[in-house]
N, C-alpha and C positions, 0 to 999 in steps of 0.2 A: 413498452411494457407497462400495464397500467399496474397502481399499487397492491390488486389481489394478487398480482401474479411474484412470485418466487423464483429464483434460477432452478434447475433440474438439482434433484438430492440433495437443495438444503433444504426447503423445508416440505415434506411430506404432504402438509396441506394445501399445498400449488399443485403439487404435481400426481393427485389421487383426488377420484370421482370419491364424492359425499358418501360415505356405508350407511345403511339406515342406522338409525341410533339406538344403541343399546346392544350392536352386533360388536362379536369380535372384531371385525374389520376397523371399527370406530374405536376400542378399545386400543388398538393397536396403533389407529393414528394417532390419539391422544399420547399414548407412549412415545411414540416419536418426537410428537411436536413438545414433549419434557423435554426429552433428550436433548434434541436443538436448543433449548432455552438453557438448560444446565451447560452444555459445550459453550454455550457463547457467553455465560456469566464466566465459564474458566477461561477465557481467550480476550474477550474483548473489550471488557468492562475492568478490567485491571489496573490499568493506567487511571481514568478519572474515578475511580471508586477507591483508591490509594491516597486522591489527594488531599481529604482532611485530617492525615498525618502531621502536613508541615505547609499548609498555605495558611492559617491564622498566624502562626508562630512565626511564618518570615512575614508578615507584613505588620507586626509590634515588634518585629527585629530591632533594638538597639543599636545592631552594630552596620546597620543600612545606611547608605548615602544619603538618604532622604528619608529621616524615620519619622513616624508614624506614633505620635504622643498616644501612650494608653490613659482612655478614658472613657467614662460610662459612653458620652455620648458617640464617640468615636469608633466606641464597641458596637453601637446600635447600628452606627453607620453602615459598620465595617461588614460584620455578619448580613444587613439586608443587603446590600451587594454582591457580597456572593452570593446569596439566593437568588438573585435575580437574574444575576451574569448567569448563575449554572441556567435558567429557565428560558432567558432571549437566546444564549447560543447553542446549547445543546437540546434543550425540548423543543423549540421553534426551529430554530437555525435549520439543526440537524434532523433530530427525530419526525416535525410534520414537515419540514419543505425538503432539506437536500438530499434527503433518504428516499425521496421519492422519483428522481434523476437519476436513473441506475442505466447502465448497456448490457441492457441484456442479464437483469439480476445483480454486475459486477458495481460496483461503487467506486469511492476513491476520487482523488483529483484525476488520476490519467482516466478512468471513465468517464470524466465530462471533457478532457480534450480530447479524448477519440470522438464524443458526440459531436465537437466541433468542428474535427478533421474532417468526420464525414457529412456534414452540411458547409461547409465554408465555398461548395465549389457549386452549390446550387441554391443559397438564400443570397437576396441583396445585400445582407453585411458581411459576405464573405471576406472584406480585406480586415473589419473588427474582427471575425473571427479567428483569423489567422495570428494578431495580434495577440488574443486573450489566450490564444492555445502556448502562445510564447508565454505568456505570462503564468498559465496554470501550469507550464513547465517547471517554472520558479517554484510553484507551492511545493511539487513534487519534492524537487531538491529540497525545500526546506522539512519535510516530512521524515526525509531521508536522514535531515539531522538531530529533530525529534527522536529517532529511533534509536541512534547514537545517547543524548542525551537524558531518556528516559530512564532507563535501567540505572545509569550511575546516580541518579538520585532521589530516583526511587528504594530502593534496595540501600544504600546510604541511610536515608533517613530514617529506614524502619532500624535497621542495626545501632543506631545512635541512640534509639530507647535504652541500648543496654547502662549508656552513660546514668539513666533515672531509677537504674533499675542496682547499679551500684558505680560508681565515679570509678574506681580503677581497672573497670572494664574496658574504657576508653580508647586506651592503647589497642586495643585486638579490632575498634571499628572497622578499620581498613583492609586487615587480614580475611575478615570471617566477610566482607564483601565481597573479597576477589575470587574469594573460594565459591561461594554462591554464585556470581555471574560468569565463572569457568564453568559450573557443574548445567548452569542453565543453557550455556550457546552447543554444550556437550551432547544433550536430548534432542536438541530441535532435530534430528534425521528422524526421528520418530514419530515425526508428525504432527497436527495440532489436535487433530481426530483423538489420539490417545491421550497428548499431553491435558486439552479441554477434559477428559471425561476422569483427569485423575484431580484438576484445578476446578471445576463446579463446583464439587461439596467447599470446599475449600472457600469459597467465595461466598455459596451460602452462608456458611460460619463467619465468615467476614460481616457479612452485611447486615446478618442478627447481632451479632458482640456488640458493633460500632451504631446503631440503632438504639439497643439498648443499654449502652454505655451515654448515649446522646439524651436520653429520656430520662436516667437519673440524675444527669447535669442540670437537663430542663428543671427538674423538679426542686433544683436548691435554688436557683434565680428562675420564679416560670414568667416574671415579665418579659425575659427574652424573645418570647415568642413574638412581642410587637413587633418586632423586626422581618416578620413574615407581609409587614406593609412596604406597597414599594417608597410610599411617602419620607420614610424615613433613608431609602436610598435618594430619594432625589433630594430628599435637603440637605443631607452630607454633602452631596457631589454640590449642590447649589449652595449652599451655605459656607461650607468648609473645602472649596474644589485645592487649593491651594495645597490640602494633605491629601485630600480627596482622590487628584491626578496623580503622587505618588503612591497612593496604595494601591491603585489600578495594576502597576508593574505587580506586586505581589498576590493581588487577586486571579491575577487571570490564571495561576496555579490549580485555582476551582475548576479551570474547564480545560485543562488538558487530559488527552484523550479523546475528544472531540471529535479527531479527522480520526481516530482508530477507532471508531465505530462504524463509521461510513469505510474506509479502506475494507474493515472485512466483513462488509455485507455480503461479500461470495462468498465469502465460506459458511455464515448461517444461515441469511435471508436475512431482508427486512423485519419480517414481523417476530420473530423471536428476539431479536435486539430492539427492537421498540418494547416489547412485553415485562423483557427483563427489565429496562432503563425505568418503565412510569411505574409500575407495580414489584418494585424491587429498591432497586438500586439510587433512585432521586430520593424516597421518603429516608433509606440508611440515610444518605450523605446528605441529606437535610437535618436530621436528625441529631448526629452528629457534631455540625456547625453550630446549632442552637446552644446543643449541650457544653461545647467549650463556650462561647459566647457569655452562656449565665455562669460558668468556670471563672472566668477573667473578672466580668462584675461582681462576682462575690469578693475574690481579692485580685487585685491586679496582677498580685507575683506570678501568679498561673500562669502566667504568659511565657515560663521558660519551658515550660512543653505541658499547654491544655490538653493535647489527645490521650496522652498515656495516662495526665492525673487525672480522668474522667474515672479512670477503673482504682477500688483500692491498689495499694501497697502490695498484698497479697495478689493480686490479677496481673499486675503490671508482667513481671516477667512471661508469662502467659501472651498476653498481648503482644509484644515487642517478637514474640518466637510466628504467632499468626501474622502481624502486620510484615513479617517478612518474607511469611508466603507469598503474602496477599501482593507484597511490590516486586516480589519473582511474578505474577501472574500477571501485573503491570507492563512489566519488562515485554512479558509474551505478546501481549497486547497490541505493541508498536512493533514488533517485532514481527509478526507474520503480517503485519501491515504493509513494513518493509519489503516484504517477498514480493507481496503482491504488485506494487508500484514498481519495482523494478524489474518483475519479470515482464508486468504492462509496457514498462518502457524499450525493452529488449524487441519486443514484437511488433512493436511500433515503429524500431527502427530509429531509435533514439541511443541504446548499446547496444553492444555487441551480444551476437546472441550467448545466453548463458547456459548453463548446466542446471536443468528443473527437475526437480523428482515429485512427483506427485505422490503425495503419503496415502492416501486413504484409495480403497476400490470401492468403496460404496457411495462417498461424496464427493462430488466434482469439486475443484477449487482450494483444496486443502493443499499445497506444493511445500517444497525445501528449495532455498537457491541456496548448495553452498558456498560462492564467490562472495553473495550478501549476509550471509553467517558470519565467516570468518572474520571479515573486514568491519562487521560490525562489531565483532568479540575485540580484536585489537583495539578500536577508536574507542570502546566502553572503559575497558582496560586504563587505557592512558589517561582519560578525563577522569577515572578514580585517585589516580596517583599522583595526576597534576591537582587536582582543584580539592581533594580528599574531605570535601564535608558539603551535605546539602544545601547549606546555605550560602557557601559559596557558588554551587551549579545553579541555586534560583535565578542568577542575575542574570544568567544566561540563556536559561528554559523557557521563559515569556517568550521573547520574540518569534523562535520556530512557531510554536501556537498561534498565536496570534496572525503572523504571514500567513499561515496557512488556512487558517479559518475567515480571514479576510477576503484571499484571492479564490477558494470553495464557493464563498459566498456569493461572488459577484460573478461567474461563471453560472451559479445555478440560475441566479438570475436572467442572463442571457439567455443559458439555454431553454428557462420556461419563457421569454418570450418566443422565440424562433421554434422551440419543437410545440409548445402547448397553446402558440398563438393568444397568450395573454394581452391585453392591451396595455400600452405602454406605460397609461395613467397608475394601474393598479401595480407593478412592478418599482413605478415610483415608490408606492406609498408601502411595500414591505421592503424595496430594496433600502430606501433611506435612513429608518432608524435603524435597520439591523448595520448595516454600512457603517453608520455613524458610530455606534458601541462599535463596532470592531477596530474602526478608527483611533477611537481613545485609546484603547487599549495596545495600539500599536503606537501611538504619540508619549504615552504613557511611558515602555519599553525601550523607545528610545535615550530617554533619559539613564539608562544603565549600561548604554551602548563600550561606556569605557572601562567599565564593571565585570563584562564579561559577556555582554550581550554581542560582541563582536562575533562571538565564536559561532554561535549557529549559522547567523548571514557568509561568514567567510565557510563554512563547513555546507552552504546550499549554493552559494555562487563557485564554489569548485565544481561540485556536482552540476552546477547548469552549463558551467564550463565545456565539463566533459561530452555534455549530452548533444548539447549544441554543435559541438565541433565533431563529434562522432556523427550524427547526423546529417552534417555538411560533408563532412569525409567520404560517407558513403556515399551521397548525390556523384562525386566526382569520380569514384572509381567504380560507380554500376554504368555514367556517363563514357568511362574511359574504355571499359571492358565492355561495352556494344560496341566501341570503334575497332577492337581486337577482333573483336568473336567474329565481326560481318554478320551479313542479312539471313536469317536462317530460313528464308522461303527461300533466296539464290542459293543457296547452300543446299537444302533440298532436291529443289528442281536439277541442280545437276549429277547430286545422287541418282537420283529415280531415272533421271534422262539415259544414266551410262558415261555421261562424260566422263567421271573420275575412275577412273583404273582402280577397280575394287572387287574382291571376291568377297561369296555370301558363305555364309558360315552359319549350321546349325544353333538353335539357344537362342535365349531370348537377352536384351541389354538393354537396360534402362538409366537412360543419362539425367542427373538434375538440373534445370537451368534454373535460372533467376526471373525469367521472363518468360514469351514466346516472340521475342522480337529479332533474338541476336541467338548465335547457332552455338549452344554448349561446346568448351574449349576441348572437355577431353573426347566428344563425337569427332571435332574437326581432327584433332591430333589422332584419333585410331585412325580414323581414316586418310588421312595423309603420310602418314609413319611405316604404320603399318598394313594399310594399303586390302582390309576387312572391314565389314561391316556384317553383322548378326541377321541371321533369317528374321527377324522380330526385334523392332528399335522402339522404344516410349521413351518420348522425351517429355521430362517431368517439369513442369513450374510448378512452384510453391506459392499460394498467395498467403498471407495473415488478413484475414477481415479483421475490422474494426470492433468484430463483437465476439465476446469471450469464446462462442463454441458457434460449432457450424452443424446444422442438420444433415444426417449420412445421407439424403436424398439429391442434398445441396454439395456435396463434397469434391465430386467428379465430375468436370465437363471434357469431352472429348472436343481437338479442335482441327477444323478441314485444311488441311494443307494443299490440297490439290490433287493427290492419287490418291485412287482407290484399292489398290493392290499391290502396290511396294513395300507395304509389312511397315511402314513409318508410322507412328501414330504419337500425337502432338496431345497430349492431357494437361489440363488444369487443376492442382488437389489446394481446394482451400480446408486452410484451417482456422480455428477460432484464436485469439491471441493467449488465450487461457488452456489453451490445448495441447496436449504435447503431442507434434506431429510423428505420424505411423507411415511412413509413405508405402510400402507391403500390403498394410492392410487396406489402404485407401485403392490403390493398385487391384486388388482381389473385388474390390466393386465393381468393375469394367467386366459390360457384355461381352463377350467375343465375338461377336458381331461388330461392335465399335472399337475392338483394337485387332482388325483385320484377321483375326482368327484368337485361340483360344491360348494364353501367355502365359508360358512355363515357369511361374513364381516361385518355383521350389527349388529352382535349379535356376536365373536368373542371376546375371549379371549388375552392380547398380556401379555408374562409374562416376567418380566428384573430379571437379574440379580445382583444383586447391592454387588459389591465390596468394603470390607471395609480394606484398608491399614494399614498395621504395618508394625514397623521398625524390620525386621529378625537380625538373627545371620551372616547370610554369608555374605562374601566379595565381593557383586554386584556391589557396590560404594562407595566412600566414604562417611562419617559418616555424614562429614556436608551436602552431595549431597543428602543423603536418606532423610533426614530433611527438603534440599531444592522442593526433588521430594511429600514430603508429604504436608507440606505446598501449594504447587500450587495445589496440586490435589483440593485441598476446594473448587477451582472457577469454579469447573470443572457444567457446565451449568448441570439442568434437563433432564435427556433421553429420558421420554416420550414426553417433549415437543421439543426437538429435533429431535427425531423423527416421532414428528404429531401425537403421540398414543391416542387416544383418554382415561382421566383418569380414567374415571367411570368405564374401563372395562379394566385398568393395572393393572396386580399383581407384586407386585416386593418383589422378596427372595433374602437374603443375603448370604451373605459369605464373611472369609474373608484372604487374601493374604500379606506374607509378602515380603519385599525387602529388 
C-alpha cells in the first residue's frame, strides 16, 4: 500500500474519486476528513499530548535515585532534549518513516510481524526474519504493558494537581482516580467511534489551554526559546553526559504514546494522525515545554509542578479538572491500542481466539475485546493501589516505551529493506542514529531497573510467555488432531465410493475444519455413529490472511475433491485478521453450480467440533508450559459466535486431544 492510500472507512480521502471543487461532494469530503482528524485527536493523541503534565517535574525530581541538579543551564539542556527526542522519534521515527509500513492500512508492531511472517518463506533472510518476528513479539508484549501502565499515571498525575490547587485534597488523589479509571474501562463497549467524537473537542481545548498557557510562560523568560537549537542538546549530553544519561530515564516520558499512534492507524488512517500530530498537537506540546522551561529559569522553586503554575491561581483548578480529561483520553489512546495488538495476535495464532465486537457499522477497525478490558481494568487498578503516585510509576513507564520503540524501529527497517528494496547503505545511515537515541534511552532506563522498571519487562515477558507457548501449543495439537481426524480425501473417497454404510438424508450440513488436509471429527463421528450423512455436505476451512480484510471476490474458493456429484463440496473462506468472521454470509457467495446444486442456508445444519485438552505423556513441552498452554485455552471465546453460526441450528461433538 503506498502512502496515498488509506484502509477502507478511515479516511474518506482514499477511498472516494476527487468531486470537482466547490461541489457538495467535496464539501462533504472535507467534512469527513474533519471528522477523522477530531476522532483521532479524541483517541490517539491522548497519551503523548498528556505528557507535559509531569515529564519536566519527574526529571528535577528531588526524590530520584539519580537527580538531576536544577540549573539555568541544565534547564536549557533539559527542555532541548525533549524537543528534540519528541522530533527524532515521533516526527521521524513515527510520523515520516514507520507510518509508512502499514498491512493493508493496519499498523502496530503485530502489522510489521505479519509483514514478516508473510515474506520470511520467500526473501533470502527468511531465517533473520523469523528471528525479528520473535523479537517484535517482545515489543507487542511490551506495549501490552504500556497499556496497563498508562492510565494509572496518567490520570494520577492530572488528579495530583488538586494537591496545588489546595494541600488537603491530597487524601482523595487515590479515590477520585479509581473512580475515573472504573468509569472509563466502563464505556469502552461503546466504541471508540462515539467515545473519539465525544473526546476531540476535548483535546481541542486541551491543546489551545496548554499552548497558550506555554506562550505566556515563554513570554516571562523568552530566552527559552534558544533551546529550540539542537546545539544546546548535544552539549548537555556531551558536556554534562554524566546527568545528561540520567535524565534520559525521565525524558523519554516526552515521547510516550509513540507506538499508540501507529497501533491505531486502522482506525483513522495515516493521514489524519499525521495532520493532527505536525499542525496541531507538536506546536501545543512544544509550546508548553518552552513555557515551563522559562517557568523554572525564572525561579527555580517552580520546579514542584511547572505545568499547573503556567496558569494563574485562579485557572489552576480549571486546569487540573481538563488535564483530567485530557489523561482519561490518554488512557483511551493505549487502550484501543491494546485491542488492536491483541486481537492481531489472536488471529495470528499467537492466543486463543477471543470475543471481538466491532463498535462502529460505518468504520472498519474500531472493535471491543472484553477479555482485554477487563484484565486490563484489574492490572490498572492494582498499580494504583500499589505504587499510588505518578512519580513513583515514572520509574517504571520508560522502559515499556522505549522497548517498544526501539524493536518498531528496527523491524521497519528490515522491512523497508526487503518489501521497498532500499539499499543497504542508505538503511544504515537512518537506521544508526535513529538506533542509537533509542538505545540511550534504553541504557538510560535501565539504570531504574530496581526502581520499578522491573515491572513492565516482567508484565511483557509474561505476556511473551504466554504467546509463545500458546503458539507452540497449538502447532501440537492441530499436529495431533490431523493424526485423529485421518486423510480426508481417504475419508471421502469412501464415502462417495459406498463403502461406509450410510444413509442420505434430505438438508443441507455444513461442517468446520481447520484445514482441508484431515477429515472434520464431527463429519467422521455423524457418520460412523450414526451411520447418515445429509443430501448436501460443505466442509468449511477457515483461513486468517495475514492482512486485516479480505476482498468478497477473494473470500470463497471451492476445492476439487474428486466427484462431481456426490453433493460433497470442500470450500475455502478467508478472512482478513481484522475481520470478524461470517461463515453464513461467506457461504451465500457460492454459485450453485460450485456447490453441486443450490444450498439450503436457511435451513442448514453447521456442526463444530469441540476439542477437549489433556495433558499427554509426550515430550511436546515442557511440564509447566502444557499447564500454561491449558490454562489459557479456557478464555478461548465461543465458536459459533465467532463464527456468526447461527445456534438454534449448531451441533457441536466432542473429542478429545492430548499435549
Amino acid at each position: 500500500m503506498t502512502d496515498q492510500q488509506e484502509p477502507a472507512g478511515q479516511d474518506s480521502a482514499a477511498t472516494t474519486a476527487e468531486p470537482p471543487a466547490g461541489s457538495h461532494g467535496s464539501q462533504a469530503r472535507d467534512t469527513a476528513k474533519l471528522a477523522v482528524m477530531v476522532g483521532a485527536l479524541g483517541v490517539v493523541f491522548g497519551d503523548i499530548g498528556t505528557s507535559p503534565i509531569y515529564t519536566l517535574q519527574t526529571v528535577f525530581n528531588p526524590a530520584d535515585p539519580h537527580p538531576v541538579p536544577v540549573s539555568d543551564n541544565n534547564v536549557y539542556g533539559v527542555v532541548s532534549l525533549i524537543f528534540w527526542s519528541v522530533m527524532i522519534v515521533v516526527t521521524v521515527t513515527y510520523i515520516l518513516l514507520t507510518m509508512r509500513a502499514d498491512n493493508d492500512g493496519e499498523g502496530g508492531v503485530m502489522a510489521l510481524i505479519t509483514l514478516l511472517r508473510k515474506w520470511r518463506s520467500t526473501h533470502p533472510g527468511r531465517r533473520a526474519a523469523a528471528v525479528l518476528a520473535t523479537v517484535g513479539l517482545f515489543g507487542a508484549s511490551l506495549f501490552f504493558g504500556d497499556g496497563m501502565i498508562t492510565p494509572a499515571i496518567s490520570v494520577l498525575s492530572a488528579v495530583e494537581g488538586l494537591k496545588l490547587v489546595q494541600p488537603s485534597l491530597g487524601e482523595y488523589v487515590i479515590p477520585i482516580t479509581a473512580v475515573i479509571i472504573t468509569v472509563l474501562f466502563m464505556v469502552q463497549r461503546r466504541g471508540t467511534e462515539s467515545v473519539g467524537r465525544v473526546f476531540g473537542p476535548v483535546m481541542i481545548a486541551w491543546f489551545t489551554v496548554i499552548g497558550v498557557a506555554g506562550i505566556g510562560g515563554i513570554l516571562t523568560h523568552a530566552a527559552i526559546l534558544k533551546a529550540l537549537s539542537p546545539t544546546y542538546a548535544i552539549g548537555f549530553l556531551a558536556g554534562h553526559f554524566h546527568i545528561a544519561f540520567f535524565a534520559l530515564a525521565a525524558i523519554v516520558l516526552s515521547i510516550t504514546g509513540a507506538e499508540a499512534l501507529y497501533a491505531d492507524m486502522g482506525h483513522f488512517g495515516r493521514q489524519a494522525i499525521s495532520r493532527g500530530w505536525l499542525f496541531l498537537v507538536l506546536p501545543a506540546c512544544t509550546l508548553s515545554y518552552m513555557g515551563q522551561g522559562a517557568l523554572i529559569l525564572k525561579d527555580h522553586a517552580n520546579i514542584s509542578g511547572p505545568f499547573f503554575l503556567l496558569v494563574p491561581s485562579w485557572g489552576r483548578l480549571p486546569l487540573v479538572l481538563l488535564a483530567t480529561a485530557a489523561t482519561v483520553i490518554a488512557s483511551q489512546a493505549v487502550i484501543t491500542g491494546a485491542y488492536s495488538v491483541m486481537a492481531q495476535a489472536a488471529r495470528l495464532g499467537y492466543l486463543p481466539r477471543l470475543r471481538v465486537t466491532h463498535t462502529s457499522a460505518t468504520t472498519i477497525g474500531q472493535i471491543y475485546v472484553p477479555f482485554v478490558n477487563w484484565l486490563l481494568f484489574v492490572s490498572v487498578l492494582t498499580l494504583i493501589f500499589a505504587f499510588r503516585s505518578s512519580a513513583a510509576l515514572a520509574y517504571a513507564y520508560g522502559m515499556t516505551v522505549t522497548g517498544t520503540i526501539s524493536i518498531t524501529t528496527l523491524l521497519f527497517f528490515y522491512v523497508a529493506h526487503y518489501r521497498w528494496n532500499v539499499p543497504k547503505w542508505l538503511i544504515a545511515v537512518g537506521a544508526v542514529p535513529l538506533l542509537t537515541v533509542d538505545l540511550l534511552f534504553i541504557a538510560a532506563n535501565l539504570t531504574k531497573l530496581l526502581h520499578g522498571a522491573w515491572l513492565p519487562l516482567l508484565i511483557a515477558l509474561t505476556a511473551f510467555t504466554v504467546m509463545t507457548t500458546w503458539q507452540r501449543g497449538r502447532e501440537v495439537v492441530t499436529a495431533e488432531r490431523e493424526r485423529v481426524e485421518g486423510s480426508l480425501q481417504e475419508f471421502i473417497d469412501e464415502l462417495s465410493s459406498g463403502k461406509l454404510p450410510v444413509r442420505t438424508v434430505p438438508g443441507t450440513a455444513i461442517f468446520l475444519n481447520r484445514g482441508g488436509v484431515s477429515a472434520p471429527l464431527a463429519l467422521r463421528a455423524n457418520v460412523r455413529h450414526n451411520e447418515v450423512r445429509h443430501e448436501h455436505v460443505v466442509i468449511v476451512a477457515i483461513d486468517t490472511e495475514p492482512v486485516p480484510r479480505v476482498a468478497e471476490e477473494n473470500r470463497v474458493t471451492v476445492n476439487d475433491l474428486g466427484y462431481g456429484d456426490d453433493g460433497i463440496t470442500h470450500v475455502t473462506i478467508r478472512f482478513g485478521y481484522m475481520e470478524r468472521p461470517n461463515v453464513p454470509a461467506a457461504l451465500a457467495l457460492l454459485d450453485p453450480a460450485d456447490s453441486e446444486g443450490p444450498l439450503d442456508l436457511d435451513n442448514a445444519s453447521y456442526f463444530l467440533s469441540k476439542i477437549e485438552l489433556r495433558r499427554g505423556k509426550e515430550r511436546t513441552m515442557a511440564g509447566w508450559r502444557k499447564q500454561l498452554f491449558l490454562a489459557t485455552s479456557h478464555i478461548t471465546a465461543d465458536a459459533a459466535e465467532a463464527f456468526s453460526l447461527p445456534r438454534d441450528r449448531t451441533v457441536i461433538i466432542g473429542s478429545h486431544v492430548e499435549v
